[in-house]
KEGURO-538980 format. One record per residue (C-alpha): residue number from 1; chain; x, y, z. Coordinates in Angstrom, 3 decimals. Layout:
BEGIN
    k  c        px        py        pz
  NUM  A         X         Y         Z
...
% end
This chain:
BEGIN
    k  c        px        py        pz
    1  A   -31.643   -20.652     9.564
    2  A   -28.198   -20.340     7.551
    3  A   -28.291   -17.378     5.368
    4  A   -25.285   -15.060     4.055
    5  A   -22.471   -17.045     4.807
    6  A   -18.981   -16.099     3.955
    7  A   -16.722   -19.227     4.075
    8  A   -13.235   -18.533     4.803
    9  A   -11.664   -22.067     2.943
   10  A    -8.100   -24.018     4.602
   11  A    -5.484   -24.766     1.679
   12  A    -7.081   -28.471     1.690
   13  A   -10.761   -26.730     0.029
   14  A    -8.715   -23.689    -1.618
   15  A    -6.898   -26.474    -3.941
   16  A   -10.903   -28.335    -5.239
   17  A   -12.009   -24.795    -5.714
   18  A   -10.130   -23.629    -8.611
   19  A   -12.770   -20.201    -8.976
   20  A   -11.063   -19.298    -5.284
   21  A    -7.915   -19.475    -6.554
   22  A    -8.824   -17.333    -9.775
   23  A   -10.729   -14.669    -6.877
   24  A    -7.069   -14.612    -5.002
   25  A    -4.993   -14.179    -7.931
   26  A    -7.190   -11.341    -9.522
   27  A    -7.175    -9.492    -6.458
   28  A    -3.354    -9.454    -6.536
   29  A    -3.183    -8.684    -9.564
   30  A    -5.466    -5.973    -9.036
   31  A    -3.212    -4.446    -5.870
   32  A    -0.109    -4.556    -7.936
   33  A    -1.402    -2.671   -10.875
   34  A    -2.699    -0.130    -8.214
   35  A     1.132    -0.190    -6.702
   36  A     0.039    -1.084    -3.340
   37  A     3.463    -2.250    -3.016
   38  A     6.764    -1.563    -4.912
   39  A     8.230    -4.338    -6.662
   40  A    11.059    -2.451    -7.890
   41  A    12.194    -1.555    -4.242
   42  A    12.713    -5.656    -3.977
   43  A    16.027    -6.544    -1.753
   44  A    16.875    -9.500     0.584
   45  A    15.242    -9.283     4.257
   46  A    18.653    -9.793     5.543
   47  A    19.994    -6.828     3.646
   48  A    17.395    -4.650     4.651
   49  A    17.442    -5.111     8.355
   50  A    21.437    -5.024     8.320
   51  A    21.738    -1.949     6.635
   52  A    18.927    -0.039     9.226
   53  A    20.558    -1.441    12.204
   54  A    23.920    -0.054    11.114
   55  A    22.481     2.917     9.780
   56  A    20.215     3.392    13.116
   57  A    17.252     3.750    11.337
   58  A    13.680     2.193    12.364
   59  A    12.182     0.113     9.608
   60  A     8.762    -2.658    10.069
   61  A     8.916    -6.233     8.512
   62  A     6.018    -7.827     7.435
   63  A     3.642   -10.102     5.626
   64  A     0.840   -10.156     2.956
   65  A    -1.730   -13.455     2.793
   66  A    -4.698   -14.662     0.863
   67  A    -7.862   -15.160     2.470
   68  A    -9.912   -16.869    -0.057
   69  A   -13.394   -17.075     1.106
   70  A   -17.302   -18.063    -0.475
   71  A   -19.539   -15.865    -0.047
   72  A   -23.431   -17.265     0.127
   73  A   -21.898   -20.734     0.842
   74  A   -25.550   -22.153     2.208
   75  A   -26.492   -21.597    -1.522
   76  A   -25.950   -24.560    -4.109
   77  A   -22.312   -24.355    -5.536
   78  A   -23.220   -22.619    -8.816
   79  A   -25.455   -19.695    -6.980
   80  A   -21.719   -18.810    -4.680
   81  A   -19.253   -16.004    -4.657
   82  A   -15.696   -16.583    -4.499
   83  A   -13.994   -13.960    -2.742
   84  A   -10.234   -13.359    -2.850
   85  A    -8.183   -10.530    -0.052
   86  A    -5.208    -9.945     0.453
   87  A    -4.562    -8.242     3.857
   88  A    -0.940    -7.298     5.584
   89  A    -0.494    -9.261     8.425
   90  A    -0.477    -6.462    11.294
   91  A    -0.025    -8.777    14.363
   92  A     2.982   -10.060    12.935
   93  A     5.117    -6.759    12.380
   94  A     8.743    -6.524    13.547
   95  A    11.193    -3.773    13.253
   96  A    14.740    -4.516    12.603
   97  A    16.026    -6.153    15.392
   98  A    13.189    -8.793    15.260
   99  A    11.427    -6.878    18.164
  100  A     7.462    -6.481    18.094
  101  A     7.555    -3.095    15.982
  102  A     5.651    -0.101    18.202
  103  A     3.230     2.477    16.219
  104  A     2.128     5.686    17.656
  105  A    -0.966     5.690    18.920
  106  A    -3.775     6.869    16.799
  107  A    -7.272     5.982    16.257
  108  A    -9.853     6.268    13.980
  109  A   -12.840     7.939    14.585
  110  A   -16.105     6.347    16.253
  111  A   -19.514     6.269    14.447
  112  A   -22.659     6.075    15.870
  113  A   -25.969     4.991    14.799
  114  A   -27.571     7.805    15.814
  115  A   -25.714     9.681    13.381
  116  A   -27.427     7.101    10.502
  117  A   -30.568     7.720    11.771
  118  A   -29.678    11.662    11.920
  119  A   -29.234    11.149     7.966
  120  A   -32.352     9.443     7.645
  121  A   -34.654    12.081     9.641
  122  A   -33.244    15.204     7.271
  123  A   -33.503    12.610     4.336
  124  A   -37.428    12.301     5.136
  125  A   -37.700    16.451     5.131
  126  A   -39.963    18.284     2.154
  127  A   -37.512    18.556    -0.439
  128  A   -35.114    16.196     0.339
  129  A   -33.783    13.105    -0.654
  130  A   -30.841    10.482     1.385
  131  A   -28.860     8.220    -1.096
  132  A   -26.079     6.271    -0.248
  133  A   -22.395     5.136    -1.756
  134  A   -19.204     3.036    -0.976
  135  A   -15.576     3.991    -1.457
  136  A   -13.943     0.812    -3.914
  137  A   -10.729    -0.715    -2.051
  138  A   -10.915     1.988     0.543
  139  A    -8.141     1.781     2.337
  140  A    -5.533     1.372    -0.759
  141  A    -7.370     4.990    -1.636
  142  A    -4.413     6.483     0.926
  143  A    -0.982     6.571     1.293
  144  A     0.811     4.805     4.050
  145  A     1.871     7.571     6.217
  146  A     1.053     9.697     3.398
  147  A    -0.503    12.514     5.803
  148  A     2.626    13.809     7.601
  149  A     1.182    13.699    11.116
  150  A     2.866    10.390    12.196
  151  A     6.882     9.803    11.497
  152  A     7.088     7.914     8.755
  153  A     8.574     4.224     9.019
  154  A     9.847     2.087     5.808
  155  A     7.663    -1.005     5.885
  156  A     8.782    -3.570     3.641
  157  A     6.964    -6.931     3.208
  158  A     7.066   -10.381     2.126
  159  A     4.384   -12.331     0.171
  160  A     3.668   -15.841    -0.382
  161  A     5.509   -17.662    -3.250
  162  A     3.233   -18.289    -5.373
  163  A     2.436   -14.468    -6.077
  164  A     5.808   -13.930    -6.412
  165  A     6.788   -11.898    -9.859
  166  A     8.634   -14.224   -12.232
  167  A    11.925   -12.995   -12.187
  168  A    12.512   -12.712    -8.400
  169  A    12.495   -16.621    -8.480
  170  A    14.796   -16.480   -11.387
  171  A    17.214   -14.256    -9.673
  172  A    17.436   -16.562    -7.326
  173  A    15.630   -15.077    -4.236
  174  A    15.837   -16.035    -1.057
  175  A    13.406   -13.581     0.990
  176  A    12.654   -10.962    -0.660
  177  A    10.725    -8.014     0.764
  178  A     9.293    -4.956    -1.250
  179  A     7.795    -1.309     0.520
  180  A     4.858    -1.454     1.587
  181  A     3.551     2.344    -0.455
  182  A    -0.356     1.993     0.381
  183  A    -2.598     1.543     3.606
  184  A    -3.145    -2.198     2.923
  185  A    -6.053    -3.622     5.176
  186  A    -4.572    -5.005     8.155
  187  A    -1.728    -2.278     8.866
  188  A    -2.777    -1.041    12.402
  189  A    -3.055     2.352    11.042
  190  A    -4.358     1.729     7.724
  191  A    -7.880     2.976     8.859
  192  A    -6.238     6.292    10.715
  193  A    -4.558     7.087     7.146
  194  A    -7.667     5.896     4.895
  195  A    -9.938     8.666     7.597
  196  A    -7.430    11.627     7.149
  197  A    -6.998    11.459     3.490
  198  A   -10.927    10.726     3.247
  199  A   -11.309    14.241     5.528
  200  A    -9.099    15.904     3.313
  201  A   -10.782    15.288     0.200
  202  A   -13.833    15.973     1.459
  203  A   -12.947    19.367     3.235
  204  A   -11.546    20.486    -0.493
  205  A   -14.947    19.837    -1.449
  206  A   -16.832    22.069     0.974
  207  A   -17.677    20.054     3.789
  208  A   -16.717    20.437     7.537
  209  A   -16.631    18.097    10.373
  210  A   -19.426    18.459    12.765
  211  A   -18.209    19.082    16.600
  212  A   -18.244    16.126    18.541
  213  A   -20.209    13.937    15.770
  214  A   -16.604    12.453    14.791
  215  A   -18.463    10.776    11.628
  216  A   -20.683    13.547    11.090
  217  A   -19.914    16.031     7.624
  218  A   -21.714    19.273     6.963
  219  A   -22.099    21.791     4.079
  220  A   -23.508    24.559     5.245
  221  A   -24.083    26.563     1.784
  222  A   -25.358    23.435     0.220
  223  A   -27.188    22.436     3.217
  224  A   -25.591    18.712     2.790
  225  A   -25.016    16.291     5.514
  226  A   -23.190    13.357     4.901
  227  A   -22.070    10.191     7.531
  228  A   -19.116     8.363     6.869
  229  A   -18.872     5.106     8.110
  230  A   -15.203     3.817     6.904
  231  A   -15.952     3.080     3.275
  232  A   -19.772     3.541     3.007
  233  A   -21.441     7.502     2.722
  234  A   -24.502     8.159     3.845
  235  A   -25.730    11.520     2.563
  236  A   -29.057    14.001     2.708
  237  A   -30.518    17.090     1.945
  238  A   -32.254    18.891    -1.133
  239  A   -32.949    16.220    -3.501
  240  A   -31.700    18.255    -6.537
  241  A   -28.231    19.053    -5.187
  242  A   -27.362    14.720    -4.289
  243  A   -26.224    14.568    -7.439
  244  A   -23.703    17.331    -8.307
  245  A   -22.005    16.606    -4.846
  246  A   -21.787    12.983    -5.304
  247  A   -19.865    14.168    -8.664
  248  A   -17.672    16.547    -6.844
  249  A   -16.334    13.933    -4.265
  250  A   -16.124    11.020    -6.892
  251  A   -13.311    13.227    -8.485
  252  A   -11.159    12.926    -5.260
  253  A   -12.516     9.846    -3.979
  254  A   -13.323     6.206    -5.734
% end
């Protein structure tokens, strides 16, 4: 049986679904009033390659696309989703001589479903409770290289056309590119930067990690554990403290 499919659509179905195209558009929209990238930085590719190869300094070109996509598409047409993201092309990145562009190597860290079922088991003690919440546009919660622990590296990017802003076409553009400022999906260490700055804010909070349980958060005073799973939080303990602490990290977290 069919059930829960997410149709990604070719620009043949994107132009007969009109509500697609209204999904993509939003979500750019949404991105650029979050300044995921700076407009305002906006120069010619050419120009900014020239000027870091004479200047000696590394800098990565790349791309943003669409994926438009349908979400329940075994449903009838008026019971579907449409889905717009917009993702930075990380397979595509070149630094400024046009060579495949190198990142350090970093990795996020592993979690395990033992850890969820950990969760579960303290959830099911007398007294306590397990709830669970996800982080809204995770990734574009962090900075790129906004944690100091990897060099940072100016990435600019280009984007399709059609999401161009008005006046670079009436400037008379040719390729224009624009820095990259936030850990767009796709970046190949977009999910290293999203896990440090989600670490962070939950260390200011109170919890610790747990030794060799790389997904694993503790508070020992409140008696809190919580599992972090890239965007969603899995959390347990004394049922009358979930609240308060779900407060707490929704100040420093979306």
């Amino acid at each position: 049986m069919f059930a829960m499919i997410t149709k990604v659509l070719n620009k043949k179905e994107l132009a007969q679904r009109p509500d697609v195209q209204r999904a993509v558009l939003a979500e750019v929209e949404k991105l650029r009033g979050r300044k995921t990238w700076l407009e305002d930085t906006v120069r010619e590719h050419d120009d900014v390659t020239a000027e870091a190869r004479r200047t000696g300094k590394t800098v990565h070109m790349g791309r943003i696309f669409a994926i438009p996509a349908i979400k329940h598409w075994e449903l009838p047409q008026d019971k579907q989703k449409a889905k717009g993201r917009v993702v930075f092309q990380g397979n595509q990145v070149r630094d400024e001589s046009g060579l495949a562009a190198v990142f350090a190597e970093a990795a996020s860290s592993a979690s395990h479903m033992e850890a969820s079922k950990l969760v579960d088991v303290i959830s099911m003690l007398p007294g306590n409770s397990g709830q669970q919440s996800d982080a809204v546009g995770a990734y574009c919660q962090a900075l790129l290289y906004g944690d100091g622990r990897i060099d940072p590296v100016d990435t600019w990017i280009e984007m399709p056309r059609e999401y161009w802003p008005t006046e670079w076409a009436k400037r008379g553009s040719r390729r224009p590119v624009c820095r990259l400022r936030l850990a767009l999906y796709g970046h190949p260490l977009s999910g290293v930067f999203w896990e440090r700055h989600c670490t962070k804010c939950l260390e200011a909070v109170g919890f610790e990690r747990v030794t060799g349980w790389e997904s694993m958060f503790r508070h020992r005073r409140l008696r809190l554990v919580l599992s972090v799973y890239v965007d969603d939080f899995k959390m347990a303990g004394p049922t009358h403290r979930l609240p308060s602490m779900w407060e707490r990290i929704r100040e420093r977290i979306n």
